[in-house]
VOGU-3710 file (C-alpha; in Angstrom, 3 decimals, decimal comma):
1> xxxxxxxxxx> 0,000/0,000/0,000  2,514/2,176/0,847  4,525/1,469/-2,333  1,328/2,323/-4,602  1,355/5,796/-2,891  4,999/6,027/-3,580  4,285/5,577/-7,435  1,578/7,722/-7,553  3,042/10,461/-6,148  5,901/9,809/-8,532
11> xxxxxxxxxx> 3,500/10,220/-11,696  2,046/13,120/-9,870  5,635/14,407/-9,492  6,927/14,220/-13,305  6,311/17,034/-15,435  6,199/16,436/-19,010  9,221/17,009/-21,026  7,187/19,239/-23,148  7,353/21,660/-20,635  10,786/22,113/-20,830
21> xxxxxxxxxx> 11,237/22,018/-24,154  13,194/24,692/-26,075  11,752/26,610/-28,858  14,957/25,567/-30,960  14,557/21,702/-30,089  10,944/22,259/-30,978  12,527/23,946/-34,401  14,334/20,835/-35,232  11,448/18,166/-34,407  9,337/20,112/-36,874
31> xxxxxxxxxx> 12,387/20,512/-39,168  13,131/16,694/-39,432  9,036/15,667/-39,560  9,290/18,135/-42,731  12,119/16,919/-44,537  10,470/12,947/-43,660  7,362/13,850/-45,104  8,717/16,044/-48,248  11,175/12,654/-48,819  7,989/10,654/-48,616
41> xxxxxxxxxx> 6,110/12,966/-50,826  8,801/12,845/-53,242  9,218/9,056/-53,409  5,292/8,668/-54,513  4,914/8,396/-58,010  1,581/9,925/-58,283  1,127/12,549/-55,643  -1,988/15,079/-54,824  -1,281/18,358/-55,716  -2,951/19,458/-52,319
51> xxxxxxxxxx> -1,009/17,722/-50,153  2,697/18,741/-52,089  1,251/22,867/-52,017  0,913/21,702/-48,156  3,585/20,872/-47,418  5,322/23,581/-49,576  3,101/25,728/-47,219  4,633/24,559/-44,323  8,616/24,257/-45,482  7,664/28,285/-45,687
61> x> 6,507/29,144/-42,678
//
């Protein structure tokens, strides 16, 4: 009993790590999903015009 308090105030305790996260770090995580999706984009054969002008959207902002 007194162990399941323990871990409950444990999960209590954390904070997310998204909290702390730094507006650069957050840069790059948004960089890399880009450049994944624009590689995926890229290796369709056939590919919606909508979702390329997306994504060219986005690489802008």
């Amino acid at each position: 009993m007194a162990q399941d308090a323990v871990r409950r105030l444990g999960r209590v305790a954390q904070v997310p790590p998204l909290l702390f996260r730094t507006r650069y770090a957050i840069d790059l995580d948004r960089a890399k999903l880009l450049a994944v999706a624009d590689r995926a984009l890229s290796a369709m054969p056939v590919v919606e015009e909508d979702v390329r002008a997306f994504v060219e959207l986005v690489k802008g902002r």
